[in-house]
N, CA, C and O atoms as a GROMACS GRO file, in nm:
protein
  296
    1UNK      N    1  -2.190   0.299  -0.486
    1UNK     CA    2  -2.058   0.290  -0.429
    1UNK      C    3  -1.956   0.269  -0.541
    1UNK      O    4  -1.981   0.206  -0.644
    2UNK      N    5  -1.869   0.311  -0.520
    2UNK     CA    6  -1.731   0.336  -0.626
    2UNK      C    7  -1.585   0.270  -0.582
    2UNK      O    8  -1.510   0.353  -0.531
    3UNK      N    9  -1.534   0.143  -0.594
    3UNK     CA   10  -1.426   0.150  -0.552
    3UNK      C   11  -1.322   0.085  -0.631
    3UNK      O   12  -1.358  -0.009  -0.701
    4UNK      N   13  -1.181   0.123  -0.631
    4UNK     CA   14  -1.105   0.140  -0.743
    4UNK      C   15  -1.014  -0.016  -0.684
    4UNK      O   16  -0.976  -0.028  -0.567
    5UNK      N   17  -0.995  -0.118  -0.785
    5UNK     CA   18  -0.939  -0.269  -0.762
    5UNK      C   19  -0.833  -0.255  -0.824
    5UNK      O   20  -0.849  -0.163  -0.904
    6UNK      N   21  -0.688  -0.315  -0.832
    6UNK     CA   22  -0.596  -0.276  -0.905
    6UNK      C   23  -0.603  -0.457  -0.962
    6UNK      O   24  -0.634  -0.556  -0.895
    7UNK      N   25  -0.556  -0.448  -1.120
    7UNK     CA   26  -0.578  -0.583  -1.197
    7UNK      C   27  -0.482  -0.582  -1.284
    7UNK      O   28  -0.437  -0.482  -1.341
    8UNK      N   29  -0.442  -0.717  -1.297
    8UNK     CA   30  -0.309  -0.706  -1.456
    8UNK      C   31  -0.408  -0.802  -1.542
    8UNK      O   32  -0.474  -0.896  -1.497
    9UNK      N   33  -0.404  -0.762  -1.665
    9UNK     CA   34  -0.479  -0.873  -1.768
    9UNK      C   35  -0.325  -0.927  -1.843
    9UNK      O   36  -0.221  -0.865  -1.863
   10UNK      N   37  -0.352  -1.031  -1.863
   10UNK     CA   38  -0.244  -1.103  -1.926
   10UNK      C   39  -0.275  -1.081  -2.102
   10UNK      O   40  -0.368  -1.018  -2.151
   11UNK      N   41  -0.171  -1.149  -2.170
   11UNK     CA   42  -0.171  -1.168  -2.269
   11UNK      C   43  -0.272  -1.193  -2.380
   11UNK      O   44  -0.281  -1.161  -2.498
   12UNK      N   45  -0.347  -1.267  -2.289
   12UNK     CA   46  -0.459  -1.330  -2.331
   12UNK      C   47  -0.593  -1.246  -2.290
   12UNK      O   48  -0.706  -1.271  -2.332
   13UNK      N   49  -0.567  -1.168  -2.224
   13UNK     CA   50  -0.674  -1.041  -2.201
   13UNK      C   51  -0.710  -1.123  -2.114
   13UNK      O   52  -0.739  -1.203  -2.203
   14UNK      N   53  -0.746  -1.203  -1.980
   14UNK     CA   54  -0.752  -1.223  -1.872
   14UNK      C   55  -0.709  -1.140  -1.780
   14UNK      O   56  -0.590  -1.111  -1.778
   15UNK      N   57  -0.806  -1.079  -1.676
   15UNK     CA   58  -0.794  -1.000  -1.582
   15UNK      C   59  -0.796  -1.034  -1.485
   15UNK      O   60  -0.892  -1.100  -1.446
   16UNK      N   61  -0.671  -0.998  -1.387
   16UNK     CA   62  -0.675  -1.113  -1.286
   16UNK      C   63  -0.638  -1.056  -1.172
   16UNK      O   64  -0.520  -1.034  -1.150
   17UNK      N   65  -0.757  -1.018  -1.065
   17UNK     CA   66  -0.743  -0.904  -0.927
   17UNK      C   67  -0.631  -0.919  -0.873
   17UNK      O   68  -0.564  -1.014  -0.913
   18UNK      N   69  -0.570  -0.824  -0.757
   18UNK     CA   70  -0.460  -0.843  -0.738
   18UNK      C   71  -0.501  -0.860  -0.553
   18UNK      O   72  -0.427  -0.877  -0.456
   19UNK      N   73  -0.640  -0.847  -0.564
   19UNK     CA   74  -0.685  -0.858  -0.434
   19UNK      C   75  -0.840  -0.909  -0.451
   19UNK      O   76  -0.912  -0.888  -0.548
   20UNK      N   77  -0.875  -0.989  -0.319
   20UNK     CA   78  -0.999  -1.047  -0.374
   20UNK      C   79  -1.114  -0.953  -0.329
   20UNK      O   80  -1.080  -0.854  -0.265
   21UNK      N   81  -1.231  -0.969  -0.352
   21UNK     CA   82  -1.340  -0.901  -0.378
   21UNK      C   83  -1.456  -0.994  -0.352
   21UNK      O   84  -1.477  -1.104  -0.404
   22UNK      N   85  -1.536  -0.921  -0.252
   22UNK     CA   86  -1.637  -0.998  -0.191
   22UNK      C   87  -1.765  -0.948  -0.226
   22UNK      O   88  -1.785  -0.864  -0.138
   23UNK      N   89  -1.874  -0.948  -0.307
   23UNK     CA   90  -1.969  -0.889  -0.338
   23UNK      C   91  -2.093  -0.987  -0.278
   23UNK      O   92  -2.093  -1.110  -0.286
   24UNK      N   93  -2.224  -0.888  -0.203
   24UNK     CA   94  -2.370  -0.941  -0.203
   24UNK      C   95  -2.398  -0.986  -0.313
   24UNK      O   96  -2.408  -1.109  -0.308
   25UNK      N   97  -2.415  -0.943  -0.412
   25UNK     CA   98  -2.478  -0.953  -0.584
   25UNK      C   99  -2.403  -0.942  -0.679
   25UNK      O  100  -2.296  -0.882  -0.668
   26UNK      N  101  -2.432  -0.983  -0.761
   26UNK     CA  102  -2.364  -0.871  -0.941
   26UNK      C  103  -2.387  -0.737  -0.934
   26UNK      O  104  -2.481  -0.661  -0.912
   27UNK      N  105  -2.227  -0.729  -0.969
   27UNK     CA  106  -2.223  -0.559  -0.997
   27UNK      C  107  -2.157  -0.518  -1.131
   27UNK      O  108  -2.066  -0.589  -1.173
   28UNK      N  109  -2.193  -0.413  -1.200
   28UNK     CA  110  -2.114  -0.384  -1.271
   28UNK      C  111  -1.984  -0.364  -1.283
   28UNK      O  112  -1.943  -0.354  -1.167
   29UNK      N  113  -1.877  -0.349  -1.371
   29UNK     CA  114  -1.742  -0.290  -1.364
   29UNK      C  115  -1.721  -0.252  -1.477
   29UNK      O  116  -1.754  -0.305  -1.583
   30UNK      N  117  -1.648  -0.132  -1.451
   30UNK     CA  118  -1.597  -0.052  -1.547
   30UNK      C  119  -1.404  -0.003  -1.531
   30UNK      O  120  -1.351   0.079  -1.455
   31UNK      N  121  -1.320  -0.125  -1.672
   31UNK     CA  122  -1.249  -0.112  -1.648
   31UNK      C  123  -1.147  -0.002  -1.721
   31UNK      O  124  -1.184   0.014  -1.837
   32UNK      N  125  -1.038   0.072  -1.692
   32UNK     CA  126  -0.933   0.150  -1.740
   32UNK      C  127  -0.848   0.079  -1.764
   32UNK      O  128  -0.793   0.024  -1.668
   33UNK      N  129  -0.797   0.047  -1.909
   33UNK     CA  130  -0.657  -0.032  -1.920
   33UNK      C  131  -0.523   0.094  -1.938
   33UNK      O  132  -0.565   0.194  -1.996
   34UNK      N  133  -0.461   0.097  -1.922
   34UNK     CA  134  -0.378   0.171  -1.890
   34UNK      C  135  -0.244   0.158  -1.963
   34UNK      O  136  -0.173   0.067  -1.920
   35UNK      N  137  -0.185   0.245  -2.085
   35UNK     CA  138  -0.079   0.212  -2.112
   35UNK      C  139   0.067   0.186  -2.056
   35UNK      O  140   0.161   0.235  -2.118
   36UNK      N  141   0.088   0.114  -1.950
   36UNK     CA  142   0.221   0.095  -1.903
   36UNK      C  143   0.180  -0.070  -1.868
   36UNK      O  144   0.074  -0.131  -1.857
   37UNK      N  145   0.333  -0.106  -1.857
   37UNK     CA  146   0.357  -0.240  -1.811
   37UNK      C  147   0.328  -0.213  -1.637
   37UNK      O  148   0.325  -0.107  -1.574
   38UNK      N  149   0.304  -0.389  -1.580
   38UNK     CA  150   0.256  -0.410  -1.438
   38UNK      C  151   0.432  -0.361  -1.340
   38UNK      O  152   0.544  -0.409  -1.358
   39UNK      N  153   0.402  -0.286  -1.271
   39UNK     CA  154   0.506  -0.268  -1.167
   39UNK      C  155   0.625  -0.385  -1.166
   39UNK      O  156   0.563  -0.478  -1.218
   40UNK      N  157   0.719  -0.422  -1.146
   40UNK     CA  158   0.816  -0.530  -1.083
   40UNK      C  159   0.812  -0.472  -0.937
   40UNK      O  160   0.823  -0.356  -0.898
   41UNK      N  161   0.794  -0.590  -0.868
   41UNK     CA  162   0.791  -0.611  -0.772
   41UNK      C  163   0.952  -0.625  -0.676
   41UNK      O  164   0.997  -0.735  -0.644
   42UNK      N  165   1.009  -0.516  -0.648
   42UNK     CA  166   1.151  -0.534  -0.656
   42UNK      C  167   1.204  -0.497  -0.456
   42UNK      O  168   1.161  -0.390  -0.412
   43UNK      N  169   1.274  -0.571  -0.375
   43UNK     CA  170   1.286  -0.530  -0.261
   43UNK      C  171   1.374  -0.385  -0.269
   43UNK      O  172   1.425  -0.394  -0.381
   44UNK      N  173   1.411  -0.277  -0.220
   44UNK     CA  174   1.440  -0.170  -0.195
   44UNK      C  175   1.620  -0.226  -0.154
   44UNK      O  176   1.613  -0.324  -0.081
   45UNK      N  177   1.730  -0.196  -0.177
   45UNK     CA  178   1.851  -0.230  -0.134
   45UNK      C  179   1.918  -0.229  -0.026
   45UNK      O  180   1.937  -0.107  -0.027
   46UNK      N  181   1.976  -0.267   0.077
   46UNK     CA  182   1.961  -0.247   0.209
   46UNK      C  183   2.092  -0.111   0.228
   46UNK      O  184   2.192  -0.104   0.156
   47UNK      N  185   2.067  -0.035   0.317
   47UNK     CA  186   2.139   0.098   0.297
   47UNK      C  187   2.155   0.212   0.212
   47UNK      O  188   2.249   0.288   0.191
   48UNK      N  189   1.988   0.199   0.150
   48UNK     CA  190   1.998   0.293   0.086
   48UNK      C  191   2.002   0.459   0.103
   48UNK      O  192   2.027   0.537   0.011
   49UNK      N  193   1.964   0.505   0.272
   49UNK     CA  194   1.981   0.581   0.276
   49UNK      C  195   2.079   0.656   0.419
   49UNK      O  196   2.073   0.763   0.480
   50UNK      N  197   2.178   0.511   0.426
   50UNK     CA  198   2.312   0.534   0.497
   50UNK      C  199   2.371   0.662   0.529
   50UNK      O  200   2.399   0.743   0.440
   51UNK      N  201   2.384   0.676   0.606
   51UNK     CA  202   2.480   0.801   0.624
   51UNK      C  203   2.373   0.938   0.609
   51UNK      O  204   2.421   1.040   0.658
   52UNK      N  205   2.236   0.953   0.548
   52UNK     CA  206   2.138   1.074   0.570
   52UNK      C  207   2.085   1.096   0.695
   52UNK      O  208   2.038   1.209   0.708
   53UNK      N  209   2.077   1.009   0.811
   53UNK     CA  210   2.039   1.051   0.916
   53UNK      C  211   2.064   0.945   1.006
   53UNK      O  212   2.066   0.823   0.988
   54UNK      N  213   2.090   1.036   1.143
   54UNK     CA  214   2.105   0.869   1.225
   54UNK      C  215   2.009   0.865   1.332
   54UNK      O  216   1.964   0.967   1.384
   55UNK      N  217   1.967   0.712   1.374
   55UNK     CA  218   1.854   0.694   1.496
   55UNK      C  219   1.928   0.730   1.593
   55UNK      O  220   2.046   0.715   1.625
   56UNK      N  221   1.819   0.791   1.643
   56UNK     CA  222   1.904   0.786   1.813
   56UNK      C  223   1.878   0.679   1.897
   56UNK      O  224   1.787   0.598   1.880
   57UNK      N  225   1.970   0.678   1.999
   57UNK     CA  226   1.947   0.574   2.102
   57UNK      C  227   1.825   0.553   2.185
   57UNK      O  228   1.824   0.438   2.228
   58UNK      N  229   1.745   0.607   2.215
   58UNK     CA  230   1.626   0.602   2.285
   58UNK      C  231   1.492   0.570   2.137
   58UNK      O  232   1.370   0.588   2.135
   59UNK      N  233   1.550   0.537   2.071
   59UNK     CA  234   1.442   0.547   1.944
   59UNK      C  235   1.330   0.420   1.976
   59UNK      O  236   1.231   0.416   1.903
   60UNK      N  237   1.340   0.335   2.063
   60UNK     CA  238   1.231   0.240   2.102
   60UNK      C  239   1.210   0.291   2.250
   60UNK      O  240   1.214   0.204   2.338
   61UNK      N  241   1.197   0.369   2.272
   61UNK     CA  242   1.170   0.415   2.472
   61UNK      C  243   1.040   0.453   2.440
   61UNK      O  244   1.005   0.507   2.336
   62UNK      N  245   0.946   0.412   2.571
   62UNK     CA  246   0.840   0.453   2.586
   62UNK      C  247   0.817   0.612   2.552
   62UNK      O  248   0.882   0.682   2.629
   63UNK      N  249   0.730   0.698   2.438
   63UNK     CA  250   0.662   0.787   2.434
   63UNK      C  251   0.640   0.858   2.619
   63UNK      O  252   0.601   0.805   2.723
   64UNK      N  253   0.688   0.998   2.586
   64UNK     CA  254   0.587   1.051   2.746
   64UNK      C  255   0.499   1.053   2.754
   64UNK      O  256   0.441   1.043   2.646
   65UNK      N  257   0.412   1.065   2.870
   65UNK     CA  258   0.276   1.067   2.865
   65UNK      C  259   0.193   1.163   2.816
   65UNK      O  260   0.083   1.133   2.769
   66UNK      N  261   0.243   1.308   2.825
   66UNK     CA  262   0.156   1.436   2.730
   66UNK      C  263   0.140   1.379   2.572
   66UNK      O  264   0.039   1.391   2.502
   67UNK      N  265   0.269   1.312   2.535
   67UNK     CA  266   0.231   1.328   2.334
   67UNK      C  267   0.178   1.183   2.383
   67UNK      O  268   0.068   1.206   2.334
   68UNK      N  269   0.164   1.063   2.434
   68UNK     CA  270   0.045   0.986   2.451
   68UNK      C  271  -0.066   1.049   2.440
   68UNK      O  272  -0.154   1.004   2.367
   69UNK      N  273  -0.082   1.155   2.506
   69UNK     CA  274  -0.247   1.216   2.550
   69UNK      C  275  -0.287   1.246   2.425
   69UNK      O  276  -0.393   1.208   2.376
   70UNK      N  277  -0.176   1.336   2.353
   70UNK     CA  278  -0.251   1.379   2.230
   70UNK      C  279  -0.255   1.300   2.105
   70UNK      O  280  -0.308   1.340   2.001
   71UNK      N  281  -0.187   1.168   2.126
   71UNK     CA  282  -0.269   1.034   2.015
   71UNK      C  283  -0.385   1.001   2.034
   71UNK      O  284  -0.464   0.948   1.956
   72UNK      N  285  -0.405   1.048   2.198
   72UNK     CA  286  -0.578   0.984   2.234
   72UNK      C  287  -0.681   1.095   2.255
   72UNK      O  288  -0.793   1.085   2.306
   73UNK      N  289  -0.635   1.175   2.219
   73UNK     CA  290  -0.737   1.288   2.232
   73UNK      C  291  -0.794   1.340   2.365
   73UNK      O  292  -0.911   1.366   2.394
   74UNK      N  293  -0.642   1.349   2.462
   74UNK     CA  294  -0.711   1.371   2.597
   74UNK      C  295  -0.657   1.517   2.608
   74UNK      O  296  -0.685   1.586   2.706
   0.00000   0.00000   0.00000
């Protein structure tokens, strides 16, 4: 099994998951350090895309029942 963990190592070359990880046993790892700095973590600005489209009024109304059917595969 193969699965890809995202990690920042610090300064000190400490690698430190960014999510935890539950293993039966010891496993190997094989890591990619990657030349770029860790993301900033930054909220998105509010209105950023004002005036490109507008909700309509029914935008929380119950779905009809046909495009229900076809979320459920009837």
């Amino acid at each position: 099994m193969l699965r890809t963990v995202e990690a920042l190592i610090d300064e000190r070359g400490h690698v430190h998951l960014l999510e935890k990880v539950e293993l039966d046993a010891p496993h190997r790892a094989l890591i990619t350090i990657l030349n770029e700095h860790p993301r900033q973590e930054t909220q998105r600005p509010f209105g950023l895309c004002a005036g490109e489209f507008v909700v309509p009024d029914d935008f929380d109304a119950p779905l009809p029942e046909e495009i229900l059917d076809l979320f459920e595969g009837k």
